[in-house]
N, C-alpha and C positions, 0 to 999 in steps of 0.2 A: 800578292799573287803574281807570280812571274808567267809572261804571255809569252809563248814558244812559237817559232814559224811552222805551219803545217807545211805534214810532211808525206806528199801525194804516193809514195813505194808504199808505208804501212799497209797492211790489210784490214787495221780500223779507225777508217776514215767514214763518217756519215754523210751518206750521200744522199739520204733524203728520210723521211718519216710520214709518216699520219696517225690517226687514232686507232691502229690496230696493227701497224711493223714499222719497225727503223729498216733502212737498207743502205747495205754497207756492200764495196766492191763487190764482193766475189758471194753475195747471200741475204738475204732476206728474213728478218726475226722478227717471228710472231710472240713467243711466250717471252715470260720476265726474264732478263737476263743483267748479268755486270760487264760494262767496258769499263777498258784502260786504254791508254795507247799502245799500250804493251800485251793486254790480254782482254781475251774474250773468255766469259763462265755462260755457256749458255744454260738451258733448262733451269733458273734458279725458282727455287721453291715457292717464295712469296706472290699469291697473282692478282693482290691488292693491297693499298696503305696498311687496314684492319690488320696483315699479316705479317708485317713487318713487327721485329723485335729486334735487340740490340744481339741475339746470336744469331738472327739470320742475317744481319747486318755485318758479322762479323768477316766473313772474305771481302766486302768492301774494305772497312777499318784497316785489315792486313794490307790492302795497297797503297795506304799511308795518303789519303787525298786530300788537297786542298780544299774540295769543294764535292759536294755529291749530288750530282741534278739528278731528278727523281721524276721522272716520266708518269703522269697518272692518266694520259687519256685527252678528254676536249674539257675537262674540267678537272683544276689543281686541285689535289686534296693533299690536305699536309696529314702528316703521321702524329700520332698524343702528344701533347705538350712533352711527358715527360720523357721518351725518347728524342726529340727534338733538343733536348737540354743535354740528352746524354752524348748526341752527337756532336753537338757544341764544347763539350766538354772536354772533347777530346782535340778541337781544334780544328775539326771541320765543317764550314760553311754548309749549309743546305741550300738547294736552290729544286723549285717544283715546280 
């Protein structure tokens, strides 16, 4: 994995979190959402592990990522084995 220097112009830069919003410059998110450094999807549908599936995963997979850190709250829950293999599958690292 190549480690890039952050790049404080972006407007998705995390500037802080806790167990119910990340916030970033210029806003504040409460519901599930996807970053990149390139793009924010806010309102994304899933609004627990339970609801995750390999097509609502799918606008991740389209940003082609190294790695997909998976935000659950104050306690990590990882997603069914068998999606976890199928993200692996494709060559991205999971992190929860």
């Amino acid at each position: 994995m190549q480690i890039t220097q952050h790049k404080p112009d972006t407007p998705f830069v995390i500037r802080g979190y806790d167990e119910r919003s990340v916030r970033l410059p210029e806003r504040e998110l409460t519901a599930s959402f996807i970053l990149s450094a390139e793009q924010l999807i806010e309102d994304w549908p899933p609004r627990q592990v339970t609801d995750l599936t390999l097509g609502s995963l799918a606008p991740v997979i389209q940003l082609h990522p190294e790695v997909l850190v998976l935000a659950t709250g104050t306690r990590s829950v990882f997603p069914r084995a068998q999606l976890r293999a199928e993200i692996g599958g494709r060559g991205i690292g999971l992190e929860v």
